[in-house]
N, C-alpha and C positions, 0 to 999 in steps of 0.2 A: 524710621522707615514708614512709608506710607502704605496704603491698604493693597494696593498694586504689586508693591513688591514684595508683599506678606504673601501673598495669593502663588504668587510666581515661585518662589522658594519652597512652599507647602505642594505645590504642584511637584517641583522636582525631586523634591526626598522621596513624595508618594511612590511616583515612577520608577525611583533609584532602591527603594525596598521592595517594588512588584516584580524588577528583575532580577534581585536579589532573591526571592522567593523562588522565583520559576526556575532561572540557573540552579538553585540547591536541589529543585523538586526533577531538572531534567539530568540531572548526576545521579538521583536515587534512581530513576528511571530506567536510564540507559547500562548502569551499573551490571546489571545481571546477562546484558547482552554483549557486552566488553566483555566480560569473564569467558562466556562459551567460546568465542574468538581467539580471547587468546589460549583458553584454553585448549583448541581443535585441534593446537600446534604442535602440544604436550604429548608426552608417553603417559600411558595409564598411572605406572606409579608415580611419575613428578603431580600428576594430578589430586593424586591423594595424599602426598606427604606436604606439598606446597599449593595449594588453591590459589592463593592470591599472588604469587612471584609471577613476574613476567614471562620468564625464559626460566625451564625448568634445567635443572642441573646435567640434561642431555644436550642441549639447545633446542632449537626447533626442528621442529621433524611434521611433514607430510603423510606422514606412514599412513596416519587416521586417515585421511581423505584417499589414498589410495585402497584402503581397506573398504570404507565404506563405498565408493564406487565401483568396486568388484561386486561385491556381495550385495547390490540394491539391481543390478542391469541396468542401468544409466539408459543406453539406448531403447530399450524396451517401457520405461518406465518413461520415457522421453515422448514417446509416442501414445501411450496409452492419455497423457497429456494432452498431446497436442488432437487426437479422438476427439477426445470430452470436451477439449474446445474449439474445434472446428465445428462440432454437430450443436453443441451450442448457441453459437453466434448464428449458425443457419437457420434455428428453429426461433430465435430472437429477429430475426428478419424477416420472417415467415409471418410469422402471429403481428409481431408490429406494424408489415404492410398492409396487415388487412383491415387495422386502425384506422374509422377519417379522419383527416386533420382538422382540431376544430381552431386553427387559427385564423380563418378565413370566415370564421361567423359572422362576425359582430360587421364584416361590411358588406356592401351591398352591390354588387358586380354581377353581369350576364354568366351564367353556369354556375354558380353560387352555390346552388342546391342539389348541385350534382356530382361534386365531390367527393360524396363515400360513393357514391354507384363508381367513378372512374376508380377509386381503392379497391373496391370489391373486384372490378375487372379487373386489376393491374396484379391484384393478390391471385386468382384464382388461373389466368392467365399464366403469373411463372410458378405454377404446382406441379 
C-alpha cells in the first residue's frame, strides 16, 4: 500500500469512530426525552411498576393529557403567551428601528451621513 492509500483508510476509520461516538453520545441524549413520551401515554401506576416497557399493561391511554389540559386552561395560558409575545416583538421593533444602520459606512454616496437622522425620524415618527 502506498502512502495515499494509508491516508485514505485512516481518514475513514477516523470518520466511522466520530460517528460511532456521536450516534452512542445522541442515544444517551435523547434517551430521557423518549421516556417522558412514551411515558405521557401510561397510567400513573404502569408508570411506577414498569418505567422502561413501552405499552404499559393498560395500553395507551390519553387520560394524562386530557387531565393536564383541563387543569393548566390551555386557552387562557394560550394567550397570556401569545401577550408576552406580541409586546415583545413590538418593543424589539421599536428599540431596533431606532438603531442606524452602520452597513452603509464604509461607502461613500450622496446622503451617507444622514442615515441615523432618517432612523431617528422613521423611529420617532411611528411612536
Amino acid at each position: 500500500m502506498d502512502l495515499n492509500t494509508k491516508g485514505f483508510i485512516k481518514k475513514k476509520v477516523s470518520f466511522a469512530l466520530k460517528m460511532i461516538v456521536l450516534v452512542i453520545c445522541f442515544i444517551i441524549y435523547m434517551f430521557p426525552f423518549v421516556m417522558v413520551v412514551i411515558n405521557s401515554f401510561k397510567t400513573k401506576r404502569d408508570i411506577i411498576k414498569e418505567p422502561l416497557s413501552l405499552i404499559g399493561t393498560n395500553g395507551a391511554s390519553v387520560a394524562n393529557y386530557v387531565e393536564a389540559f383541563t387543569k393548566m386552561n390551555f386557552p387562557r395560558t394560550f394567550m397570556n403567551s401569545l401577550c408576552v409575545t406580541g409586546i415583545s416583538v413590538l418593543l424589539i421593533i421599536v428599540v431596533s428601528s431606532m438603531c442606524p444602520d452602520d452597513s452603509f459606512h464604509g461607502y461613500s454616496f450622496p446622503g451617507n451621513h444622514d442615515s441615523a437622522g432618517i432612523y431617528l425620524w422613521r423611529a420617532a415618527s411611528s411612536a
